[in-house]
Each structure stands twice: as C-alpha cells, then as structure tokens.
C-alpha positions as CSV (number, residue, x, y, z in Angstrom):
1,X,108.2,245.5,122.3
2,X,106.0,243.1,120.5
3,X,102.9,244.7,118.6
4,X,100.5,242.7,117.0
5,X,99.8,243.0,113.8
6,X,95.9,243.6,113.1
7,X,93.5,240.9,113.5
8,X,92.1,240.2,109.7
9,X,89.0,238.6,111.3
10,X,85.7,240.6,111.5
11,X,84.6,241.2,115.0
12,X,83.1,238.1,116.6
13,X,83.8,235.3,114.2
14,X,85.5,232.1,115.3
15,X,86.8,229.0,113.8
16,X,83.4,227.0,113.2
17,X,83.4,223.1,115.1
18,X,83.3,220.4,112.3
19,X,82.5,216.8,113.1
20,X,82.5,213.6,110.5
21,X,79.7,211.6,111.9
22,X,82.2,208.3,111.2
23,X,80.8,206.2,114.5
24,X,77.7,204.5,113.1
25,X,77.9,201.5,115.4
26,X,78.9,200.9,119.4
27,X,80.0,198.5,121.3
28,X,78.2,197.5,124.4
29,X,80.5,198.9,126.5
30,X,80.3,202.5,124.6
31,X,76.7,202.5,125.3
32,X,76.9,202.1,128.9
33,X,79.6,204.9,129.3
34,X,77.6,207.0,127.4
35,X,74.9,206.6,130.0
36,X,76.9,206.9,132.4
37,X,78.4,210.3,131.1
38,X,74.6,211.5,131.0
39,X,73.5,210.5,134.8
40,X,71.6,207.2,133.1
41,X,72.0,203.3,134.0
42,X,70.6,199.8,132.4
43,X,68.0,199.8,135.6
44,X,66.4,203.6,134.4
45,X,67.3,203.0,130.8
46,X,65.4,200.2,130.1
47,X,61.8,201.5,131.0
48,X,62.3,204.8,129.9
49,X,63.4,202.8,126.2
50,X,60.8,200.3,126.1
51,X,58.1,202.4,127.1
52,X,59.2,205.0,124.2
53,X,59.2,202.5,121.9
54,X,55.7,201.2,122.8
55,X,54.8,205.0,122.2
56,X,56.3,205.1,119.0
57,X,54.3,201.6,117.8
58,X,51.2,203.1,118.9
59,X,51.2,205.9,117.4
60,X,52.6,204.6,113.8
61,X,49.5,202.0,114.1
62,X,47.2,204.9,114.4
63,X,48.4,206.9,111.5
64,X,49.3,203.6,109.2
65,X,52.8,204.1,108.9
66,X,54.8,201.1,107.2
67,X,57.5,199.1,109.5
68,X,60.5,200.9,108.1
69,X,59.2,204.5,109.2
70,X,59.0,202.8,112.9
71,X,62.5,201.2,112.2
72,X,64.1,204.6,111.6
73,X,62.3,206.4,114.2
74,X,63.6,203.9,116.5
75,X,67.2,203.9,115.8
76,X,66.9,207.8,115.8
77,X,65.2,207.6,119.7
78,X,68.1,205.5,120.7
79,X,70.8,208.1,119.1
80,X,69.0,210.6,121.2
81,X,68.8,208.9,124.6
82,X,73.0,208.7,124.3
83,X,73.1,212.3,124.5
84,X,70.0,213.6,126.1
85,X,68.8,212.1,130.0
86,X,64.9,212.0,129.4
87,X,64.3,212.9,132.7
88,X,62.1,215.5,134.4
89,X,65.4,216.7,135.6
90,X,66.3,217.2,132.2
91,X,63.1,219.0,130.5
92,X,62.0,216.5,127.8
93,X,58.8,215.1,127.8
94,X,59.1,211.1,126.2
95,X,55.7,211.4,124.4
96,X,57.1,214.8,122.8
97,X,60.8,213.7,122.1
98,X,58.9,210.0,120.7
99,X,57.0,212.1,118.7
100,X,59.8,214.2,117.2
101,X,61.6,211.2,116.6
102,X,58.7,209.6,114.5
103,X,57.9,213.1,112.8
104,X,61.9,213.3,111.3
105,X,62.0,209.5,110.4
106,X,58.7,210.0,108.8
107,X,60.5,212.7,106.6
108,X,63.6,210.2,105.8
109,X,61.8,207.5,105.1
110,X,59.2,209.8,102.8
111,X,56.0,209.2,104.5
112,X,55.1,212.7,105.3
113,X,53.1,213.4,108.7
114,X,52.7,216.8,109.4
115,X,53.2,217.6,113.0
116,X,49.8,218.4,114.3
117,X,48.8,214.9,113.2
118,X,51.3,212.9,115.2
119,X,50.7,214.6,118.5
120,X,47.1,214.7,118.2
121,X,47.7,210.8,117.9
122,X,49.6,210.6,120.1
123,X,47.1,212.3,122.2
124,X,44.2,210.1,121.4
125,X,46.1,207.0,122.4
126,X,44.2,205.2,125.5
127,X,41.2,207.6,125.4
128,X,37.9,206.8,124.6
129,X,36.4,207.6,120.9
130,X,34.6,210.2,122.5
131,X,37.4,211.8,124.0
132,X,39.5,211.9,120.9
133,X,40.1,215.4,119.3
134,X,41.1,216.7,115.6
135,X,44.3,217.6,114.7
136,X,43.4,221.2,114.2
137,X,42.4,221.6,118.2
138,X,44.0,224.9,119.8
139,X,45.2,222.7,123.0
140,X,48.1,220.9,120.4
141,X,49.3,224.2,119.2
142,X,52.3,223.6,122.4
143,X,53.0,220.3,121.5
144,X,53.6,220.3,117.7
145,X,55.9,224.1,118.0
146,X,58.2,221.5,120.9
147,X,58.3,218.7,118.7
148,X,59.3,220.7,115.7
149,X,61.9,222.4,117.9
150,X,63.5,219.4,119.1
151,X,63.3,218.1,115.4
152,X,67.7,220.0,115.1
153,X,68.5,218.3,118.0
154,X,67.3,215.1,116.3
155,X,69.5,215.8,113.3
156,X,72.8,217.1,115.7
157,X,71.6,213.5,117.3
158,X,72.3,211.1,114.0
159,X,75.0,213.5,113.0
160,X,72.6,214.4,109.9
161,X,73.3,211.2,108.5
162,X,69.8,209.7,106.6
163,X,71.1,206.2,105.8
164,X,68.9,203.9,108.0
165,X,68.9,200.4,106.4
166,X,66.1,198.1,107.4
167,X,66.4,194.0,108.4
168,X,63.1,192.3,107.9
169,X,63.6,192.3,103.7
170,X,66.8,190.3,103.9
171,X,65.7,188.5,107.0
172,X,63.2,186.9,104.8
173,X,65.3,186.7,101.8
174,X,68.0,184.6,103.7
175,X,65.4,182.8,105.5
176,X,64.0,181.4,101.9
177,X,67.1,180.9,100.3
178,X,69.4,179.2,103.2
179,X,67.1,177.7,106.1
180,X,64.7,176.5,103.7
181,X,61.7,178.8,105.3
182,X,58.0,178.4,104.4
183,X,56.3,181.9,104.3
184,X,54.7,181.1,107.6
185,X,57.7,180.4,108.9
186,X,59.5,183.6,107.9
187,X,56.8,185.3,109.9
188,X,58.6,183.9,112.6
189,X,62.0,185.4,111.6
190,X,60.3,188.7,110.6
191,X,59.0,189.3,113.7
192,X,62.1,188.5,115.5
193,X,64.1,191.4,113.4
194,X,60.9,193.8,114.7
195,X,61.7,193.0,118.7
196,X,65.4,193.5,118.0
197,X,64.6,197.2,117.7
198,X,64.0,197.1,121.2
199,X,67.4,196.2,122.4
200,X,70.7,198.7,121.9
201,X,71.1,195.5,118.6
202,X,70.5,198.2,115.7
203,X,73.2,200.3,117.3
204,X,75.9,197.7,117.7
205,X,75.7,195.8,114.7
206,X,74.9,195.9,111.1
207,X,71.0,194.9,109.3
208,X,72.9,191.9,107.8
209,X,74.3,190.4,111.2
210,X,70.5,191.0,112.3
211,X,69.1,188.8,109.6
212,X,71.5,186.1,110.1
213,X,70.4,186.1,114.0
214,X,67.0,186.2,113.6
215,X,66.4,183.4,111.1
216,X,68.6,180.9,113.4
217,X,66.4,182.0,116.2
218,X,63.5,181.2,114.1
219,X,64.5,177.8,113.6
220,X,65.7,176.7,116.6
221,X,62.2,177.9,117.6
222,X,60.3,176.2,115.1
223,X,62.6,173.6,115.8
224,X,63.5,173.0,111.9
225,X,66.5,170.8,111.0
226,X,69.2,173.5,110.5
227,X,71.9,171.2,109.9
228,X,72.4,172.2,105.9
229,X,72.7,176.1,106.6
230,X,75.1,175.1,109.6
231,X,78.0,173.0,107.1
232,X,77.4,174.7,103.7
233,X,75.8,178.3,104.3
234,X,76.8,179.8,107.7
235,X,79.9,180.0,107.0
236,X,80.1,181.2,103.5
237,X,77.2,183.6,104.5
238,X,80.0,185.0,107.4
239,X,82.8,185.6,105.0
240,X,80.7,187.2,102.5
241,X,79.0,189.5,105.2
242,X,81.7,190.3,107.8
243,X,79.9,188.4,110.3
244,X,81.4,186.1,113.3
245,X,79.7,183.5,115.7
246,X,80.4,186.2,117.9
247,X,78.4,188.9,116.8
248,X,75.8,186.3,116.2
249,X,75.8,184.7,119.6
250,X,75.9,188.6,121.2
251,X,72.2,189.1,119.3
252,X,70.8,185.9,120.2
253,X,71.6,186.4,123.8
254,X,69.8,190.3,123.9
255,X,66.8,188.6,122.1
256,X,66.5,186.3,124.8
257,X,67.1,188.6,127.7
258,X,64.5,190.7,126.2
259,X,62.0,187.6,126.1
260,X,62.4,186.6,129.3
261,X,62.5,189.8,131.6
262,X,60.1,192.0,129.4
263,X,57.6,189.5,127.1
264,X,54.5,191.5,127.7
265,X,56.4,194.5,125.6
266,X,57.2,192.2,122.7
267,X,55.5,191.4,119.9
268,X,56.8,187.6,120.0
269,X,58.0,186.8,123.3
270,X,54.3,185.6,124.3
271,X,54.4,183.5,121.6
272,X,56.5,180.7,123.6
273,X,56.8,179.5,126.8
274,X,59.6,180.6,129.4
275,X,61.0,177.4,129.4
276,X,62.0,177.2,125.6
277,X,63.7,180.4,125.7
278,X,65.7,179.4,128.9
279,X,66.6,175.4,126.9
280,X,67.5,177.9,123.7
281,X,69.8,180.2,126.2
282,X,71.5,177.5,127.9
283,X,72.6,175.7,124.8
284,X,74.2,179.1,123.3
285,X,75.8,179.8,126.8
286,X,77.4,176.5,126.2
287,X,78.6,177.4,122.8
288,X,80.0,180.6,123.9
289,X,81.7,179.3,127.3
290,X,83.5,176.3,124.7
291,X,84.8,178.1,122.7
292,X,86.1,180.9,125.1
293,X,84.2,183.7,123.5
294,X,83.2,187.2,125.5
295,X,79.7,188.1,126.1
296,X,80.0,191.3,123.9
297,X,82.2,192.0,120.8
298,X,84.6,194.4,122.0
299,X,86.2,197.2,120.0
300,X,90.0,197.2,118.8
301,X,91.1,199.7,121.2
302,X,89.0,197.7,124.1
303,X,90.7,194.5,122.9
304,X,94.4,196.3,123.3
305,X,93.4,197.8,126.9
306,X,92.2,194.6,128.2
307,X,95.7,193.0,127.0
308,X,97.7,195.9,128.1
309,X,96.6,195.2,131.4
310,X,97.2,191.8,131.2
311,X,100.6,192.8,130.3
312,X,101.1,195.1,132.8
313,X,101.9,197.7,130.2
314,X,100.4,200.9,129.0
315,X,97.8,200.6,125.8
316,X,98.6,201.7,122.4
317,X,95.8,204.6,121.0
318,X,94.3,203.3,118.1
319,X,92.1,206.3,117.3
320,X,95.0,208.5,117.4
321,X,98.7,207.1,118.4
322,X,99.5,210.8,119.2
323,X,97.1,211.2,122.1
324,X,96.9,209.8,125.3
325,X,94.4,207.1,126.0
326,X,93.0,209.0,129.3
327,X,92.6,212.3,127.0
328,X,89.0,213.2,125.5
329,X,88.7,212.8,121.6
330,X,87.4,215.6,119.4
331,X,84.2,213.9,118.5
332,X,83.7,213.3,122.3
333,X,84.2,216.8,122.9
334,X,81.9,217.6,120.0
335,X,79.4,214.9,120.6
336,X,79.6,216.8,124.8
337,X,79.0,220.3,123.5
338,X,75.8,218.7,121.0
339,X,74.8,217.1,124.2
340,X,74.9,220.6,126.0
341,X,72.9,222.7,123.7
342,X,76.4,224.6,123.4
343,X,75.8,228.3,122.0
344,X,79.2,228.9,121.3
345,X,79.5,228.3,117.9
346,X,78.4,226.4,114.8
347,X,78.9,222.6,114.6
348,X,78.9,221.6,111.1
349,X,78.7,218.0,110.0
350,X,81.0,216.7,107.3
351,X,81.2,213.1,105.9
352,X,84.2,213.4,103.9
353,X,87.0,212.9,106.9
354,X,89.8,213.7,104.2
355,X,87.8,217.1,103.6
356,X,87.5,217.9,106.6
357,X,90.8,217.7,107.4
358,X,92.0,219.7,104.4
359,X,89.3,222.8,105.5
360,X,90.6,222.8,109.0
361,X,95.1,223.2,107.4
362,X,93.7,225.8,105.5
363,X,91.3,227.7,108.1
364,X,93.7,227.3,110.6
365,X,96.2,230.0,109.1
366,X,93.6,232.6,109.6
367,X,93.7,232.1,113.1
368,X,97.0,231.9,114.5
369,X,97.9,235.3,116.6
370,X,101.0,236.9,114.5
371,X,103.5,239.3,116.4
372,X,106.4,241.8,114.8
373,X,109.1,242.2,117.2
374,X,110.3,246.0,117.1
375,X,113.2,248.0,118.9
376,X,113.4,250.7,120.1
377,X,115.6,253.4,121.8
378,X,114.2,255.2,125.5
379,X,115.6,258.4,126.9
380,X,117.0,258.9,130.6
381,X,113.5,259.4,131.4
382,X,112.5,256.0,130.3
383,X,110.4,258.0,127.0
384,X,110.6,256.1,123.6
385,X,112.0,258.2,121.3
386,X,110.1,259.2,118.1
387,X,111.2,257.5,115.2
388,X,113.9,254.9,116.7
389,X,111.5,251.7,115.5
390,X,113.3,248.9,113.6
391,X,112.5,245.3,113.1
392,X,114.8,242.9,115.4
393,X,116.7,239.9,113.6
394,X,117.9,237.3,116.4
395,X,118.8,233.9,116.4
396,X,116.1,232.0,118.8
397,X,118.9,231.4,121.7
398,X,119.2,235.1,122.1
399,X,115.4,235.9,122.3
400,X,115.5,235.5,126.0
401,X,117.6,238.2,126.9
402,X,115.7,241.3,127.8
403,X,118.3,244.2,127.1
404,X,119.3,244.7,123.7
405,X,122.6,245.8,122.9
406,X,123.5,249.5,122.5
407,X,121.8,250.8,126.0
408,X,118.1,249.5,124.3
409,X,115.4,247.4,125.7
410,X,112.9,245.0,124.1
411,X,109.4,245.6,125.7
C-alpha cells in the first residue's frame, strides 16, 4: 500500500507562473497570428488602430504632453491590441483603454496626468467650448475608476517592462551628420519617425532601424543627392547598428502603404502628391525584386520552416530543440492566460531568464507528490493486521508484481 507522506504546503498555495518578458520585437508574421488567435484581422485592425491613435494625439494636444509621452503610449496601445480584441464583444471601450494607455505612459515617461484630467479631455474633444466640463464633474467618476483598472492589464500587456526608446532624436542626429540635412529638412525626417507610430514598425524593429528609414525617405522626398550616404555611410551605419537593406526596405514599404491608403490620418502623407509616393514605391519594389529579398524580415525559426518545407523535411525548434514545433511555448501559454484575465494564480514577471530558471529547480522540489511504499500482512478475512507495517526495498523490475512474497499483498 502506498501512503503519502503529508503535503508540506499550506492549504491552497500553488507554484506561482513566472514569465521573462524576453520578446520585445515581432515579426510581421507574429503579429498577424496573434490576431488571428484573438478573433482580429488587418481589414478590423487597421481602423480600430488608427482611429486609437488619432485618440491618443488628441488628447496629448489638449493636455500639452511632449512627443515621447505619445510615443510610449502608442507602443503600449499596440502591446494591448495583441492580447485584448477591442470589440463590443469583448467589453473595452477604445476611448477608455486609449486613455489608460496614455495615463501609464504618462507615468513612464514622468509627465504626471492624474486620471480625471485625461478622461475629461478626452471627453471635451469635438464639443463645443460651451459644452466642455471640469475635471472634477460627477459624470467622469466611471470613466477614470475603468481606466485606472485597466491600468494592470497595461503593465501584464508590456510585461512590466519601462524601457520605451524614442526615434525622432537620432533621426535628426543621423540626418545632420550623414545626409547632409538642413534643419528644415530634418522636419521632414522627424515627421516621418511620428507616422511610423502608426504602423506595427515600433513593434518589429528597433528606434535605430527607424531613423535610418526615415531620413532616406526624407531625401528621396526632398529629392536631395543621397549619393555620399549611399557609398561611405549606409553601410558603415548598418554594421555598426545591426541594420540590413532588408529591414530598411520592410519600413519604407509600411510608410508608403500607410500614405497611400490612409493620408488623411497622417500627419505627412498630405504633404505630397499620390503620384510621388507610388514613383518612390515602384523604385524600392525594384530593389527588393533584384535582389531576391522577402517583403518582411522573417524570424530564424520562420527562415528554417520555410526551408524545411522546401526540403521536404521536418523543422528544427530553435526556441527549444526539446519541444515539438506544433507544441505551445510557455510564454504563449502565459502570454494566453494574461490575455484571459486567468484567476488562477499569480504571474510574476522576471527579466533575469538565468533567475528564473534557477527559482523554478529549486521551487519545483516542493512540489513533487512523494509516496512510501509499506507492506503489510492481512488475515483470512482480508483484515490488516496491527503492527505488520515495514518499508518495501525492490529492484524496479519487480515493482509490477502485485503479491508479495510470504502470502502478502501490496495495496
């Protein structure tokens, strides 16, 4: 008979969830699944997105918040729509969960808005001046207690991680020092690293591969001779910042299809006619198609599944070689039970991967289920009899038998 031993555990505690935010960027082709895992597509994305972000812009004008403070808010709303279907389905309200966004990024970025002020600008926007009410009016009391509410699921949303890093500063920098910008024409640039905030771009790649993207839009738009940064600085500029014509050409090509299918939400897209953004699209569609490269940079383990099946031959794993590709990750299954509002345990947020690992080998021995395996001797009458017990010492091979020797049985 097998007893088990007693549990050391108070009643009701379990093994918390831990999760090392370690994904800061995506591929395009991550994005769309996590849509698709949350009931979303581009075609209801991309109002919903825009028109949050117009939101977000309005109400930062109206309380004279700097660009940064919009910049973080932003990449914060995006985190947020990969977990959470705005939806009336759903229960979220876009002016609310805007305004949460814009109330945590205006603590990160330390430009301090209490809550009652954001909503009752955000309230005032499109209303006449006589129509606009203070921020101490009873009718906002709802609205500031659901935007301070939905202020955790911001932070389970960025994984608690603060560093937002903005692109205009260096945008301008490289535009000085390489293209040979005036200051008017690095208004140009600037602008162009604002409307890139509108696209999935500060989610798939890094504020440096931004700047780089932006100031040769500028100049191909301002139609300045680019040809020194093109044979001494691009490429230097690459090595030293990770960068590719790849990554490049992917940013150029989401600015563009934002100007021409949604100008009227941009800030610069009016600026220009259509025709100049179609001659500027063309001309890096023929650089990509010559030299063979894919519309979107794809991730290592993409890269090996799209080879594998040109191989005919299953793909290695390169997140974990000991798990099957088809198999759900742990930070999926986190990142799913986030998503869910799951009140099954705590989810704790780590950024040391190395400690993490290390607290889950040594919290793991306090939950494995220990059993002593006991004989014991019965009467005719199938009774135990009193004071028979004694520990059993087999070989594993022999553990399937279930009479012992002597007459006895292991229960």
């Amino acid at each position: 008979m097998e007893n088990p031993l007693p549990d050391p555990r108070p009643p009701g505690s379990g093994p918390d969830a831990i999760m090392v935010p370690a994904k800061h960027f995506y591929t395009e082709a991550q994005i769309q699944l996590r849509l698709q895992q949350i009931g979303m597509d581009e075609a209801k994305d991309m109002p919903a997105r825009l028109q949050g972000i117009s939101m977000l812009d309005d109400v930062r004008k109206a309380l004279l918040m700097p660009q940064r403070t919009l910049n973080t808010a932003i990449q914060i709303f995006h985190r947020f729509r990969l977990l959470h279907a705005i939806t009336v389905e759903s229960g979220y309200v876009l002016i609310e969960v805007a305004c949460a966004c814009l109330l945590l990024a205006a603590k990160i970025e330390d430009t301090l808005k209490k809550p009652r002020e954001i909503v009752c600008a955000a309230h005032n926007m499109g209303k006449a001046s006589s129509e606009h009410i203070n921020s101490d009016d009873p009718i906002l009391e709802a609205s500031s207690k659901n935007i301070v509410a939905l202020e955790r699921q911001m932070l389970e949303a960025i994984a608690f991680d603060f560093k937002f890093k903005s692109p205009q500063a260096i945008t301008t920098k490289f535009g000085r020092k390489y293209c040979g910008f005036t200051k008017e024409d690095n208004q140009t640039s600037w602008h162009l690293a604002v409307d890139i905030y509108r696209t999935w771009g500060p989610l798939k790649h890094t504020y440096t591969d931004i700047a780089l993207a932006c100031c040769e839009l500028a100049g191909r738009l301002l139609e300045k001779d680019m040809t020194v940064y093109e044979t001494e600085h691009r490429a230097k500029l690459y090595g030293n910042y990770q960068c590719s014509r790849l990554i490049v050409l992917e940013i150029l090509l989401d600015l563009i299809d934002l100007y021409q299918h949604h100008r009227n939400t941009t800030k610069w897209g009016q600026k220009y006619p259509p025709e100049l953004w179609t001659s500027i699209q063309s001309s890096l569609e023929s650089e990509r198609a010559a030299a063979n490269l894919p519309r979107y940079r794809l991730s290592p383990q993409e890269a090996e599944n799209l080879a594998a099946a040109r191989e005919n031959r299953e793909p290695r794993n390169f997140t974990n070689p000991g798990r099957p590709i088809g198999s759900q990750s742990q930070s999926a299954a986190l990142m799913a039970a986030i998503g869910a509002r799951s009140q099954t345990g705590t989810v704790r947020f780590l950024f040391n991967s190395e400690a993490a690992r290390e607290e889950e080998r040594v919290v793991s021995r306090f939950f494995e289920d220990v059993y002593e395996e006991v004989e014991v001797e019965i009467d005719s009458d199938g009774n135990e009899i009193p004071g028979t017990e004694r520990p059993v010492k087999r070989s594993r091979l022999d553990r399937g038998s279930e009479m012992g020797p002597s007459g006895t049985r292991d229960e």
